[in-house]
N, C-alpha and C positions, 0 to 999 in steps of 0.2 A: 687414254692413249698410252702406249709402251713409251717413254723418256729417255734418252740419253743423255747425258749432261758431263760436259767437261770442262773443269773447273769447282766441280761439283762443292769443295772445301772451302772458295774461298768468298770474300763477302757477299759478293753477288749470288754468288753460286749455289752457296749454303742454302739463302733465303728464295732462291728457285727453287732449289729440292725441295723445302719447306711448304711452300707454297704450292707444287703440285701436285705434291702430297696429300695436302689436305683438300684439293679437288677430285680426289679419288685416281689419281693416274698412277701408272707403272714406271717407278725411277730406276736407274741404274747411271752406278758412277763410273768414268775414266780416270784412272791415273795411271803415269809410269810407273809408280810402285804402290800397290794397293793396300804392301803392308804397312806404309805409314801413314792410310787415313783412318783417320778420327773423328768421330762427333757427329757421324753421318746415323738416323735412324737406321734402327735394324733390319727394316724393310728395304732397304735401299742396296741391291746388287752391285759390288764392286769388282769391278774387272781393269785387267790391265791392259794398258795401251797408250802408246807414244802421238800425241795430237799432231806433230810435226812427220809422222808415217800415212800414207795414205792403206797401206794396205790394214799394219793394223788399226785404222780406223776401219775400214770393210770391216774387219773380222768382229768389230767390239759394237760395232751398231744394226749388227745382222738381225732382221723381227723387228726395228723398231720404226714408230710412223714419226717422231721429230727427233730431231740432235739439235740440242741448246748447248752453244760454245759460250762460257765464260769464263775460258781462263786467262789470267795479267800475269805475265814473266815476273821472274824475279828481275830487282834490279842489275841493268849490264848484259841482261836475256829478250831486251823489249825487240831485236829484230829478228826473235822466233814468231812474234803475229801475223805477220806474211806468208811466215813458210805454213801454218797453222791454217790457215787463211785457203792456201793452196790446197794443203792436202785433205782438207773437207771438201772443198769442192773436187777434186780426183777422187775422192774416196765414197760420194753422193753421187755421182753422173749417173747421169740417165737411171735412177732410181725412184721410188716414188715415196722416199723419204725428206722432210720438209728439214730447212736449215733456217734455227733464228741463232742470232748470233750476236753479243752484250761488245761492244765498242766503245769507241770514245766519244768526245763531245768538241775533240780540239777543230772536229771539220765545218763545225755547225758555224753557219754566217751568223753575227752578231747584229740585230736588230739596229739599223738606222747607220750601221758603217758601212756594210758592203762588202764586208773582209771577215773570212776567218776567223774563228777565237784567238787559236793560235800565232795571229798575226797580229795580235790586240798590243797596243804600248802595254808594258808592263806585266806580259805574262810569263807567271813563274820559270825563271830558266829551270827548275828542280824536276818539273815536271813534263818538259819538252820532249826528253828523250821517249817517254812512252807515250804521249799524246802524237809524235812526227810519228810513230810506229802504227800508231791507229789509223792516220789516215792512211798511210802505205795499205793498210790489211785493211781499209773501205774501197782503196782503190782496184786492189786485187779483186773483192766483189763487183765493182762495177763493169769490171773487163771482163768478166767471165763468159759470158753468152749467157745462155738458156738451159744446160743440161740440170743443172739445178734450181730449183726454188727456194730460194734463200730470202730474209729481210734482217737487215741490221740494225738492230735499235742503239741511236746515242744518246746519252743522259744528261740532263741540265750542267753547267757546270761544276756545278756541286752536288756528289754521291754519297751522303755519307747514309751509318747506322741511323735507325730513327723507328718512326713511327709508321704500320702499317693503316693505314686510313682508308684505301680502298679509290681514291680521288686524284684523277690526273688531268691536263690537257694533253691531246698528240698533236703533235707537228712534223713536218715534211724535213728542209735543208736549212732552217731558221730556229737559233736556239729561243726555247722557251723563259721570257724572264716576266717578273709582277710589275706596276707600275713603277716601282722604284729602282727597275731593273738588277732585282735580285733571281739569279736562276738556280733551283734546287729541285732538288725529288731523293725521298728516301732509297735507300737499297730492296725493304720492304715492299715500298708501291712500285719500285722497277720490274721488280718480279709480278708483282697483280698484274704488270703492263704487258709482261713479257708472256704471261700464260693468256690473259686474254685475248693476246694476237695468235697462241697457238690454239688456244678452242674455236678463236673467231675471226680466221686469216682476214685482212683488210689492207695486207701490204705486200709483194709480190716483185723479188727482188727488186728492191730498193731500198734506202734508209728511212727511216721515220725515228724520232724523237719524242719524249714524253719528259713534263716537267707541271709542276703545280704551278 
């Protein structure tokens, strides 16, 4: 498949280019300013273009069959994911390019409360401001209609570097946790997660979750 990917540099994002790469597919990266990416393989087409513009997203995803959105604002930037949010779907309508799209985890119902992560006693205020921005930019997807085919995938509560293992459970609107209710997935297997839903569509605007 021809790739788009925006966020393409940063944890997530890297290890999607990485990874569909190495299934033989056609990447190309977005950034507002191309000359200061880095570390991206040489195969990897970089063009510019502002993820919060819907036209130049038209112009930067033209030829291609998926757009993988994984980019996280800087801090004090988290309520550019909405407008982000918006202008990939303006900028995909009525096209027959597919939208997966790397979110958060703050929306996922916690197993046996019935509430929100984000509503949990105790959850990091550090982290609030960009987890409240995620659901905003899930919610944006789920009001959208039909003109696009989008699926948003949110990650266990905990995303970090790690191990790619090739090994997940998927899940619906309930986060993924072990019997001792610890919920995790590498950055690594997020991506194995995220390409095998674009080789092997099985979600269709809506969210789905993956966690070990």
């Amino acid at each position: 498949m021809r790739i788009t990917v925006f966020g393409a540099t940063g944890g997530v994002g890297s290890r999607v280019v990485t990874e569909a790469l190495s299934r033989g597919h056609q990447v190309r990266a977005v950034s507002r300013d191309p000359g200061t990416v880095r570390g991206l393989p040489e195969e990897v087409m970089v063009l510019a273009g502002d993820a919060t513009d819907a036209e130049q997203i038209r112009y930067a995803v033209a030829g291609s069959d998926l757009v993988i959105s994984a980019t996280r604002p800087a801090p004090g930037n988290e309520h550019e994911l909405p407008k982000v949010a918006a202008a990939l779907l303006e900028a995909l309508a009525d096209t027959e390019i597919r939208l997966l799209v790397v979110g958060g985890a703050g929306s996922l119902i916690v197993p046996g409360t019935g509430a929100i992560l984000t509503d949990q006693p105790g959850f990091p205020e550090e982290l609030r401001p960009i987890a409240t921005a995620c659901n905003y930019q899930l919610a944006v997807f789920e009001n959208s209609g039909t003109a696009v085919d989008w699926a948003y995938l949110s990650p266990s509560a905990v995303l970090e570097p790690g191990e790619r293992t090739g090994d997940y459970r998927l899940g619906a609107h309930e986060l993924i946790a072990d019997d001792e209710g610890n919920s995790a997935i590498s950055m690594e297997d997020l991506a194995v997660a995220l390409l095998d839903e674009a080789e092997r569509p099985k979600h269709h605007r809506t969210r789905f979750t993956v966690g070990y």
